[in-house]
Structures are given as structure tokens and as C-alpha cells.
ROLUMSE-40665 format. One line per 2 residues: their letters; for each residue x, y, z of N, C-alpha, C, CB. Coordinates in Angstrom, 3 decimals. Glycine has a CB too. Layout:
BEGIN
a> X Y Z X Y Z X Y Z X Y Z ~ ...
% end
This chain:
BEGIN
xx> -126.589 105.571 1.216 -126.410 104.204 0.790 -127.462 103.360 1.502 -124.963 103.697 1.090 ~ -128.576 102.718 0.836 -129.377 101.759 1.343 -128.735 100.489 2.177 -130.090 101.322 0.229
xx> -129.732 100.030 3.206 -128.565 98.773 3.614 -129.657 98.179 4.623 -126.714 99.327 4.505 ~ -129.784 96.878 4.477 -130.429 95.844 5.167 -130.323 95.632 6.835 -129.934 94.702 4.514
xx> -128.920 96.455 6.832 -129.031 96.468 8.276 -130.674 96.786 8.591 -127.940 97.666 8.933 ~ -130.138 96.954 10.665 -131.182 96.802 11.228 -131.443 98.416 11.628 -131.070 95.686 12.337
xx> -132.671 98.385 11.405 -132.770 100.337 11.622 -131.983 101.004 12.220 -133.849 100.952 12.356 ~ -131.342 100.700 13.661 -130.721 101.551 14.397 -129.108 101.570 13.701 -130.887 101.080 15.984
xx> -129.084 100.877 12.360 -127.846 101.068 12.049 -127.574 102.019 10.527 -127.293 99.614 12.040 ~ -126.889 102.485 10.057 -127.192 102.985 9.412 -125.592 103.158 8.305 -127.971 103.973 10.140
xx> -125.827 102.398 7.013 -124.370 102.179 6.696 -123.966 103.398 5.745 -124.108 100.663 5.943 ~ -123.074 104.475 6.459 -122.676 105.695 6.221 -121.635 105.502 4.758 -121.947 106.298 7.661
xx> -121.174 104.552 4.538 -120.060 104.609 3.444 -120.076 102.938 2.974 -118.337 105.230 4.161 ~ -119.698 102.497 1.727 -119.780 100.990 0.987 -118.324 100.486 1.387 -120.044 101.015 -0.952
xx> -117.502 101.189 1.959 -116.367 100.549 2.627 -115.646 100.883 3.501 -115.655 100.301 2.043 ~ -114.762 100.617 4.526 -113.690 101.363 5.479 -114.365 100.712 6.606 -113.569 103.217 5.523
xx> -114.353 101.022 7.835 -114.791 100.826 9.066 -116.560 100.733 9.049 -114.152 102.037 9.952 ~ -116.854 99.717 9.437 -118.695 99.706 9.643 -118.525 99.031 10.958 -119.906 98.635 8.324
xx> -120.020 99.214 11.826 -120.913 98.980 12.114 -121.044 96.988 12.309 -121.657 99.845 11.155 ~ -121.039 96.396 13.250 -122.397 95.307 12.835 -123.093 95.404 14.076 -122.028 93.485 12.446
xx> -124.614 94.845 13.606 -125.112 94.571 15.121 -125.271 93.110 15.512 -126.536 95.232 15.372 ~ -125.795 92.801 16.576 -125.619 91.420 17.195 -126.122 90.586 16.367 -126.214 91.184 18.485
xx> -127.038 90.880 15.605 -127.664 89.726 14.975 -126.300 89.852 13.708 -129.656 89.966 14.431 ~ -126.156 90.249 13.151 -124.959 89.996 12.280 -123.946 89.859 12.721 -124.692 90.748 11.493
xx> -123.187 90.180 13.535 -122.130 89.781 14.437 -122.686 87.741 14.089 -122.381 90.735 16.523 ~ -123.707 87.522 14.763 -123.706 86.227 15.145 -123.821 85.368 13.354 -125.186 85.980 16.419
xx> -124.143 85.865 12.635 -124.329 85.493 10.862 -122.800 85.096 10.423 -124.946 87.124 9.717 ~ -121.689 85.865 11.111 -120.271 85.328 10.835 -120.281 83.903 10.871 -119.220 85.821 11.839
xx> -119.383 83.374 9.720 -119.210 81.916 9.799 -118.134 81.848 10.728 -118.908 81.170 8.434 ~ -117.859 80.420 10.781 -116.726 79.935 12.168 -115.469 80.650 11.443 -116.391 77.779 12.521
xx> -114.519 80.248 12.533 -113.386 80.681 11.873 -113.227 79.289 11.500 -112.199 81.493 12.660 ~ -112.274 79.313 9.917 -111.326 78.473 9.782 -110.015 78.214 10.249 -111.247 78.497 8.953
xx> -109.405 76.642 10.206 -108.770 76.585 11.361 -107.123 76.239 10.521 -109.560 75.321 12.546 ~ -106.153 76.630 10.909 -104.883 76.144 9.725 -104.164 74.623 11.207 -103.082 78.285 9.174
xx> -104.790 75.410 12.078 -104.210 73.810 12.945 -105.287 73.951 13.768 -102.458 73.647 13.949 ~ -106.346 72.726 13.568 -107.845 72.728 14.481 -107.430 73.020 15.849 -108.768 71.155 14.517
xx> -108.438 73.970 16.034 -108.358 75.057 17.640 -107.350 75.618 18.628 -108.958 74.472 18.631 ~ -106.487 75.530 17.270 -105.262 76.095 17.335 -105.022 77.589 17.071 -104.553 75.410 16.529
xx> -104.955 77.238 15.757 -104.238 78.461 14.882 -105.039 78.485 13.589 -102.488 78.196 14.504 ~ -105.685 79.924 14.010 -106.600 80.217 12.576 -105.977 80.463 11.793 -107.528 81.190 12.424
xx> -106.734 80.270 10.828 -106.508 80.697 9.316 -106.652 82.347 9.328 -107.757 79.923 8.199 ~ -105.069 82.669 8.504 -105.127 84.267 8.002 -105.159 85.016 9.469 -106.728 84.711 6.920
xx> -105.118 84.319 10.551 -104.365 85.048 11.878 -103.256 85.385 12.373 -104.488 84.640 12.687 ~ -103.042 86.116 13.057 -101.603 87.085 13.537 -101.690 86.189 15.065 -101.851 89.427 13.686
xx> -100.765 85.190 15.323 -100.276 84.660 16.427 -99.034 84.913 16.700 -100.424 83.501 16.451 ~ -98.475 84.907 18.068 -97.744 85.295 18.327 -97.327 83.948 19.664 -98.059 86.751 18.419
xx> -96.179 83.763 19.674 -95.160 82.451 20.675 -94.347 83.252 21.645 -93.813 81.374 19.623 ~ -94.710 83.691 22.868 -93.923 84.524 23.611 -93.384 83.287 24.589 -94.779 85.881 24.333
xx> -92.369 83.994 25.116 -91.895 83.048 26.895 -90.538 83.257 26.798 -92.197 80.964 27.152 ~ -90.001 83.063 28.162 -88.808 83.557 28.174 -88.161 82.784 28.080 -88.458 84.185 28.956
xx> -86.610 83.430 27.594 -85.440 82.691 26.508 -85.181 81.166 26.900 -83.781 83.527 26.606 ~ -84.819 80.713 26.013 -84.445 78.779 26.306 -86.265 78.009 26.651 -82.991 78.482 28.504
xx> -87.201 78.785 26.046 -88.052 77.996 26.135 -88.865 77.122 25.562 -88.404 78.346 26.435 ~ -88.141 77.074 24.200 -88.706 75.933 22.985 -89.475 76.700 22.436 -89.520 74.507 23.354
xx> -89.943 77.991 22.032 -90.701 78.343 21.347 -90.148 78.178 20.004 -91.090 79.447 21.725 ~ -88.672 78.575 19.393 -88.455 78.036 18.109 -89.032 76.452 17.558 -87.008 78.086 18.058
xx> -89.042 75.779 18.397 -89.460 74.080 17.919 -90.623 74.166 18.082 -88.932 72.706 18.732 ~ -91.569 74.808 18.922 -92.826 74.410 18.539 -93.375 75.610 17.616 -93.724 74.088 19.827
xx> -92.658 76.402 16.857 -92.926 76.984 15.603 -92.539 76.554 14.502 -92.599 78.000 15.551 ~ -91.624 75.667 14.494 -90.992 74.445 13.636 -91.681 73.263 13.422 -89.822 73.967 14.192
xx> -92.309 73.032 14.920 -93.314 71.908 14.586 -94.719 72.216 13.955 -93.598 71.199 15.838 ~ -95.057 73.390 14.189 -96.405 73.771 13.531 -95.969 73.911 12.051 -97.132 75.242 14.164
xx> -95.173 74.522 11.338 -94.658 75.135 10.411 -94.383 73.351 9.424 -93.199 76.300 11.052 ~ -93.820 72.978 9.838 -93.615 71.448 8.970 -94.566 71.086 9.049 -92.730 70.304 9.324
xx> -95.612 70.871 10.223 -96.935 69.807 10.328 -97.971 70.884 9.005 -97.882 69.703 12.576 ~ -97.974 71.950 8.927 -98.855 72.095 7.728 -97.750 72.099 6.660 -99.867 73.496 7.720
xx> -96.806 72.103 6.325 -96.104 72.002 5.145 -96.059 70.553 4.623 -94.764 72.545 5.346 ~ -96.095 69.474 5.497 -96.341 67.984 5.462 -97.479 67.359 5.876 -95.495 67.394 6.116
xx> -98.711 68.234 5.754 -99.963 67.817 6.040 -100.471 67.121 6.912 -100.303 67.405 5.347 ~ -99.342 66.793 8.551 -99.261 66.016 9.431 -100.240 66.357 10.315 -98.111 65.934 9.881
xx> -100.702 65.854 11.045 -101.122 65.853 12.084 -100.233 66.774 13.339 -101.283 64.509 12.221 ~ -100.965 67.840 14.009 -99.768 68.478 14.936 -100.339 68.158 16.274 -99.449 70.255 14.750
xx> -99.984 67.264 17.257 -100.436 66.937 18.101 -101.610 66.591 18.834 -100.089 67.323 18.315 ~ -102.318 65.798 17.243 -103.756 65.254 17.294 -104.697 66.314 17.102 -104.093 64.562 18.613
xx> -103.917 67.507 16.244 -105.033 68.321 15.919 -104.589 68.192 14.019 -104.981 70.172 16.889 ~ -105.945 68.479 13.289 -105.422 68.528 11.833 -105.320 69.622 11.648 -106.103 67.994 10.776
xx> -104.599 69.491 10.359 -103.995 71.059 10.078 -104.869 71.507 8.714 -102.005 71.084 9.698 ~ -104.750 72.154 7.430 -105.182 72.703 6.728 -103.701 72.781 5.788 -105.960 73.815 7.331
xx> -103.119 71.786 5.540 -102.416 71.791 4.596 -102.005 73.096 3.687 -102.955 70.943 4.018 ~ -100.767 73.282 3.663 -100.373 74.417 2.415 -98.308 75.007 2.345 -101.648 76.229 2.976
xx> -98.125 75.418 1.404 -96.947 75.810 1.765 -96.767 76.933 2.368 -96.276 75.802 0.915 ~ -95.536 76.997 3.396 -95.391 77.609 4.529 -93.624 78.372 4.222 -95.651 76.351 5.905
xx> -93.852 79.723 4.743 -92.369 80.261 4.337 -92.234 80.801 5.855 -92.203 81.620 2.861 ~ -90.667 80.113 5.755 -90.082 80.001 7.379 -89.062 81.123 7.462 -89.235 78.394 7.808
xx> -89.315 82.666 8.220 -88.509 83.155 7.862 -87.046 82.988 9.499 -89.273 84.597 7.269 ~ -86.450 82.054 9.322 -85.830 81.872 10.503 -83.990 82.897 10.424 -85.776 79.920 10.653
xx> -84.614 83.884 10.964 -83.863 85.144 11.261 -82.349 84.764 11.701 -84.643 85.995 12.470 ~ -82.480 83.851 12.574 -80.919 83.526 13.407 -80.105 82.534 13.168 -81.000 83.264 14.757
xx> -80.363 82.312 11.972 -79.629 81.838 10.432 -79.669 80.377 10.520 -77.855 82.359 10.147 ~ -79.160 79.565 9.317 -79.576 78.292 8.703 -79.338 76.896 9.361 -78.954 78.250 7.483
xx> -78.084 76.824 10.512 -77.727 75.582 10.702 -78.497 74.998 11.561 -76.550 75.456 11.024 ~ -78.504 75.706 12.848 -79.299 75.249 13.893 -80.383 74.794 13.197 -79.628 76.219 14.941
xx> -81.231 75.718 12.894 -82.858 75.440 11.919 -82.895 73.893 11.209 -82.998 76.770 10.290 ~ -81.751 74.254 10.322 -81.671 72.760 9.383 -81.574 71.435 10.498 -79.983 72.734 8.222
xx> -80.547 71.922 11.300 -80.541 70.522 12.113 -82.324 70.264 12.696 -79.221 70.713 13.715 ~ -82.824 70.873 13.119 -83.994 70.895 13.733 -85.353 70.564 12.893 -84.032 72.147 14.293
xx> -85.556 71.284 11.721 -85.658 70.675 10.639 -85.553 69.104 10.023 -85.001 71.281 10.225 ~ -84.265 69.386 9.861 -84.070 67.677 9.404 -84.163 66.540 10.304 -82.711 67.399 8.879
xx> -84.555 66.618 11.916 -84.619 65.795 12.848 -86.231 65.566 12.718 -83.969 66.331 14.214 ~ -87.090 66.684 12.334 -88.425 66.951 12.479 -88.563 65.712 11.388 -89.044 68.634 12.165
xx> -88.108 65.708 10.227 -88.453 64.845 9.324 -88.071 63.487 9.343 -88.132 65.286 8.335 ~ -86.611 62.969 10.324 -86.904 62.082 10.755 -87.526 61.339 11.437 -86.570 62.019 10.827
xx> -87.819 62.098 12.286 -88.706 61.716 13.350 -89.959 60.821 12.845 -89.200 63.022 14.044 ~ -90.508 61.954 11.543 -92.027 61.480 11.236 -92.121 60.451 9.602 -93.106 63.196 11.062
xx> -90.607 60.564 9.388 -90.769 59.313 7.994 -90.921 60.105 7.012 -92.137 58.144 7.919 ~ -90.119 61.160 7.464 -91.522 62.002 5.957 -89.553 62.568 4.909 -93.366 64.760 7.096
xx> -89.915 62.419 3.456 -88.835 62.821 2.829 -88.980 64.660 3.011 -88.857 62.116 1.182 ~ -87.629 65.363 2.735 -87.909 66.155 2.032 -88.949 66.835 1.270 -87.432 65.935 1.676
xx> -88.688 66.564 0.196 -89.437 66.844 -0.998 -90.912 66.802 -0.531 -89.112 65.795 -2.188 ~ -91.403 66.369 0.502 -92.983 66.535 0.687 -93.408 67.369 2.052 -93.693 64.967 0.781
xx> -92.468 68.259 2.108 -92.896 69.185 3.160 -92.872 70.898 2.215 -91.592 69.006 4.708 ~ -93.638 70.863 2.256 -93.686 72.337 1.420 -93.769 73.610 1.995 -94.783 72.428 0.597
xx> -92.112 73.487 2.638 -91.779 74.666 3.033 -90.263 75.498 2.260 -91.686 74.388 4.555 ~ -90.296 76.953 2.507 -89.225 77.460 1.528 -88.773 78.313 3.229 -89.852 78.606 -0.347
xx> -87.313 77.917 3.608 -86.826 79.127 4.166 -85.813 80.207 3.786 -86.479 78.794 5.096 ~ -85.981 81.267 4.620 -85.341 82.841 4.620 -84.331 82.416 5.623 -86.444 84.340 5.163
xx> -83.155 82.307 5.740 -82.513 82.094 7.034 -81.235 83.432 6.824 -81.855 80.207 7.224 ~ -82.126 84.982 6.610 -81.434 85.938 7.430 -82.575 86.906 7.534 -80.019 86.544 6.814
xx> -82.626 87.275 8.669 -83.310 88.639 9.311 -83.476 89.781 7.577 -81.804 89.551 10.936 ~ -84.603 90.363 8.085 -85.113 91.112 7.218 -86.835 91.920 8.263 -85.336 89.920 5.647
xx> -86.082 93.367 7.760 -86.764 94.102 8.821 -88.614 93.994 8.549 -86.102 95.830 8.734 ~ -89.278 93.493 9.247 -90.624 93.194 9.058 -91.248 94.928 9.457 -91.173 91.704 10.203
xx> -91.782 95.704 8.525 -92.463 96.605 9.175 -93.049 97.187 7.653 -91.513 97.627 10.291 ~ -94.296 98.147 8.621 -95.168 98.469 7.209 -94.388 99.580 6.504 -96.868 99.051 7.500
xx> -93.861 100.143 6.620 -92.626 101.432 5.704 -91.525 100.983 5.522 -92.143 102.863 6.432 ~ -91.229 99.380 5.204 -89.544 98.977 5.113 -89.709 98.700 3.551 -88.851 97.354 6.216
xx> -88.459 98.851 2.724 -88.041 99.050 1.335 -88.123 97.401 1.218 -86.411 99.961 1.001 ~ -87.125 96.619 2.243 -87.243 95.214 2.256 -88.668 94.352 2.227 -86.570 94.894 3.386
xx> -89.841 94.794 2.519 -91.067 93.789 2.896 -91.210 93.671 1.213 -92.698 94.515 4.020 ~ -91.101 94.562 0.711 -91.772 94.794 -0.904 -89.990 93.556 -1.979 -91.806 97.692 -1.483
xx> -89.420 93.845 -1.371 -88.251 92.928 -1.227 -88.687 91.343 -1.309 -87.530 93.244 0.212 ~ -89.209 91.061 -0.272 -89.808 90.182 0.437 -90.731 89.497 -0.664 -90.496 90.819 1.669
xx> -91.713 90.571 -0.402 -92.597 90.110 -1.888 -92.603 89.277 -3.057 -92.689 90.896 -2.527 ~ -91.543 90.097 -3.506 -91.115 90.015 -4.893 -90.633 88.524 -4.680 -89.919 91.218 -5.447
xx> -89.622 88.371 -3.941 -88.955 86.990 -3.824 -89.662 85.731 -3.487 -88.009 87.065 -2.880 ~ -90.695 85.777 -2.403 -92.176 85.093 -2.436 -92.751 84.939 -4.298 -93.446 86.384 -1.350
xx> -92.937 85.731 -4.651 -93.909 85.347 -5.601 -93.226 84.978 -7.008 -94.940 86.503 -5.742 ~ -91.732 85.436 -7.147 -90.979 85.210 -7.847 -90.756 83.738 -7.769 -90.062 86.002 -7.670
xx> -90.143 83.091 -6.437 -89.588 81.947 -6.436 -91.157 80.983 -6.347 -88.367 81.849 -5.127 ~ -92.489 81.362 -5.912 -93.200 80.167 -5.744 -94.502 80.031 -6.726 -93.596 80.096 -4.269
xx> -93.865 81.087 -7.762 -94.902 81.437 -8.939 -95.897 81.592 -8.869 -95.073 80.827 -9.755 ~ -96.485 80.465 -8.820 -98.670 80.905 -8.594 -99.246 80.516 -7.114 -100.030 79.557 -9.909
xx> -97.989 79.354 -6.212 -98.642 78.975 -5.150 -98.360 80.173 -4.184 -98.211 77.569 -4.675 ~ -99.442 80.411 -3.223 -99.855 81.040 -1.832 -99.339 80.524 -1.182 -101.025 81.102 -1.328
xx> -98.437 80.767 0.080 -97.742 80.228 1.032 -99.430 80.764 2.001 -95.833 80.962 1.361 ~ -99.652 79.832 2.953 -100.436 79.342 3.499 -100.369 79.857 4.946 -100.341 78.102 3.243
xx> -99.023 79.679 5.577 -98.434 80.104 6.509 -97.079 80.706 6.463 -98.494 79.268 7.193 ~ -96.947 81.748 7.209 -95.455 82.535 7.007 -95.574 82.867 8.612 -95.317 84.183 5.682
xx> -94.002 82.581 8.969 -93.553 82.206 10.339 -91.974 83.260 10.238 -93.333 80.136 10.552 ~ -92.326 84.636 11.189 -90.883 84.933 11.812 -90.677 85.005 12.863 -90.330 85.872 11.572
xx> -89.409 84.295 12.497 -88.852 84.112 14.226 -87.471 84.190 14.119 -89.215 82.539 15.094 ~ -86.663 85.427 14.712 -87.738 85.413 15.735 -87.897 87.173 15.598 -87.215 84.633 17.495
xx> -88.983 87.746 16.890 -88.973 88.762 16.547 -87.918 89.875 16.744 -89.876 88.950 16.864 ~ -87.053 89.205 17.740 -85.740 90.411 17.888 -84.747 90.882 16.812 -84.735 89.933 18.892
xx> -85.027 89.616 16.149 -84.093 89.436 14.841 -84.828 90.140 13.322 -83.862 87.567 14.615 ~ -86.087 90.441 13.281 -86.975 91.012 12.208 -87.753 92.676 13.000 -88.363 89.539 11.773
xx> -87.014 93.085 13.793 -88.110 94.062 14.688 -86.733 95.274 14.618 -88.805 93.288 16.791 ~ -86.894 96.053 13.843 -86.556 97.550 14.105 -87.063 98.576 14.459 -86.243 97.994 13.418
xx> -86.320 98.412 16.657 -86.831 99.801 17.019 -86.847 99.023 18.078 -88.133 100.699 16.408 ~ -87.459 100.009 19.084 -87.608 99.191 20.670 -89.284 98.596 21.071 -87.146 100.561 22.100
xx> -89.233 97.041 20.556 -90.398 96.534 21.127 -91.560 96.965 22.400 -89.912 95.535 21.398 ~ -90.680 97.644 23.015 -91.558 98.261 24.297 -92.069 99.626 23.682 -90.541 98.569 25.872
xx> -91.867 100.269 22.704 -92.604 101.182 22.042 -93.878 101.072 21.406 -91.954 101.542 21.286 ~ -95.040 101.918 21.788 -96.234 101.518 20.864 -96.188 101.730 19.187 -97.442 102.368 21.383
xx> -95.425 102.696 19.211 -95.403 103.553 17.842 -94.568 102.243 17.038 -94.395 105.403 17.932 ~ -93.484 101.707 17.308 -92.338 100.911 16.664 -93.387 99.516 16.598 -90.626 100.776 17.754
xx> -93.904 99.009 17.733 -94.370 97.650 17.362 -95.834 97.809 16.521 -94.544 96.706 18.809 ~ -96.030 98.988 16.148 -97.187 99.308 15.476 -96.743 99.084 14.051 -97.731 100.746 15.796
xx> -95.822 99.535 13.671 -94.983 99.526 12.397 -94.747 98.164 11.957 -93.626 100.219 12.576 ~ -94.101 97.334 13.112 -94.148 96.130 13.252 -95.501 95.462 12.358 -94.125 95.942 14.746
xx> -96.433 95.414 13.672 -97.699 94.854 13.472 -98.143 95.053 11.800 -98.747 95.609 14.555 ~ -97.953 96.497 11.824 -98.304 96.714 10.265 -97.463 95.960 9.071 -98.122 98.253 9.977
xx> -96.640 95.909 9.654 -95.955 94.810 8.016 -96.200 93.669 8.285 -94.171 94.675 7.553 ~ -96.748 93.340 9.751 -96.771 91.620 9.237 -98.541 91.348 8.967 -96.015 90.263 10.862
xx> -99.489 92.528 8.958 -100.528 92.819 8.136 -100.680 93.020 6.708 -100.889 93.668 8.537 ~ -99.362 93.645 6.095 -99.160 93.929 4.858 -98.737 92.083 4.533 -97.890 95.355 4.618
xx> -98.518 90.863 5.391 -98.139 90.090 4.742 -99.199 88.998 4.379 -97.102 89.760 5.288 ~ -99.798 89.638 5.889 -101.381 88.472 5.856 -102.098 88.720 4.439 -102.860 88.969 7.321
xx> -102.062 90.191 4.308 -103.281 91.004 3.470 -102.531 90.223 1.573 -103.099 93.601 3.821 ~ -101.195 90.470 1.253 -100.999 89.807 0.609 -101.074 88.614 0.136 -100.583 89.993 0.663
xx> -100.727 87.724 0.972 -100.868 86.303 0.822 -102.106 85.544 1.392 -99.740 85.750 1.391 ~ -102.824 86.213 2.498 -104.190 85.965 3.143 -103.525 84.527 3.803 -105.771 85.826 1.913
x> -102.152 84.535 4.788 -101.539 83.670 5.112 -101.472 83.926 6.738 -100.359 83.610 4.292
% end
């Protein structure tokens, strides 16, 4: 296969794993940003810290601020709809939720988010992700959810997190979700 690379490189196959060298490495455009210098676009982030530490609300607050095109703490966001999959079910959330929207003036109807409020096993070999799918694209017809948020992970994670093999499985379905939705 011919290829523009730079001599010492040499592109063995037109797809799968390649090669770049520095000068192409540096040809990458920026990343795009879904909350400026925050949180990229089509990235796998992750909210760790130990229990009682607000990480649900400030995944709530990111999660509404692009579903309501807000501003998230003087950074802009990249607007889009966002599917909240909040595992440890509906009330708490809603209250938290519906305080978020008082807070900022904002109705309902203009935050474009859809939540999941029960656990559903996130992994790349689960019968449910394809589950998942279906119900995503079923209920939001042609729009791309933008951002997709689970939380939490104890509640979507089958197997023991301290395993490489199990959080690999993990990792892999919530790749199968990026790769779908490019969210």
C-alpha cells in the first residue's frame, strides 16, 4: 500500500492499528470541546472520589448545562441532547434535576435531556447495551444524544471493578456507546 508517510514509516494495511510520526502526530486538529477545557467531545471521562462527595451533582450539572446550552461554570459547552442514565433510580435525580432548573430560569421543555432511571449492565457482551440501543434510537428518532452519562458505576458494572478483565468489558461497552452515537 503506497502512503505519504515519512520513509521510515511504512503503512502495512488501509486500516486497524497504524503508525504516526511526529510530524503527523502534530497535523491532528485540536480536540473539540463539549464543555471548553473540560470535557471533550466523544471522550470517556470518568468522576471518581469517595462516597458523599457530590460527584452525582456535578454530573447533573454538566449533563443539564449541555442539554440547556448553559454556560457550566464560565466554561461554554457544545450544546446537544444528553441521555442520563441515573442507575439509583428517579426521585432523588428528579428532585436534583428540577432544583437545577430552578435555579437557572430555565423551563423544562428546553433542556434536552431523556433519563434511564434503572441500572442496566454497561459492558461490551451484554444482551441489554443492544437493548439500550434500540431504545435510544427508537425514542429520539434521528437526533444523536451528544452526551450519555452513567452513574453511577456500581450500579451499571457487572463483576468486580478491581478486576482488569471485568472493567475491560466495562470499558468496552461504554466504547460500543461512544462508537455508536460518537457521544
Amino acid at each position: 500500500v503506497s502512503s505519504a508517510r515519512p520513509s521510515s514509516f511504512v503503512l502495512s494495511r488501509p486500516t486497524g492499528p497504524r503508525l504516526f510520526s511526529m510530524s503527523e502526530l502534530l497535523l491532528f486538529p485540536p480536540p473539540e470541546w463539549l464543555v471548553d477545557g473540560i470535557l471533550p467531545a466523544g471522550g470517556l471521562v470518568g468522576i471518581y472520589g469517595q462516597p458523599g462527595t457530590y460527584k452525582s451533582f456535578v454530573a447533573i450539572d454538566i449533563a443539564m448545562s449541555v442539554a440547556s446550552n448553559v454556560l457550566w461554570h464560565g466554561h461554554t459547552v457544545k450544546s446537544g441532547h444528553v441521555i442520563y442514565v441515573a442507575a439509583e433510580g428517579g426521585i432523588g435525580i428528579a428532585k436534583r434535576a428540577h432544583a437545577w432548573l430552578i435555579d437557572r430560569n430555565i423551563k423544562p421543555i428546553n433542556a434536552n435531556i431523556a433519563w434511564l432511571t434503572e441500572s442496566i449492565p454497561v459492558s461490551v457482551d451484554s444482551e441489554n447495551m443492544g437493548l439500550l440501543f434500540e431504545t435510544i434510537n427508537d425514542e429520539l428518532y434521528d437526533r444523536q444524544p451528544t452526551l450519555v452519562v452513567i452513574d453511577t458505576l456500581a450500579r451499571c458494572f457487572d463483576g468486580d471493578e478491581n478486576l482488569q478483565e471485568d472493567m475491560g468489558r466495562f470499558i468496552g461497552g461504554v466504547d460500543r456507546l461512544r462508537r455508536e452515537f460518537d457521544a
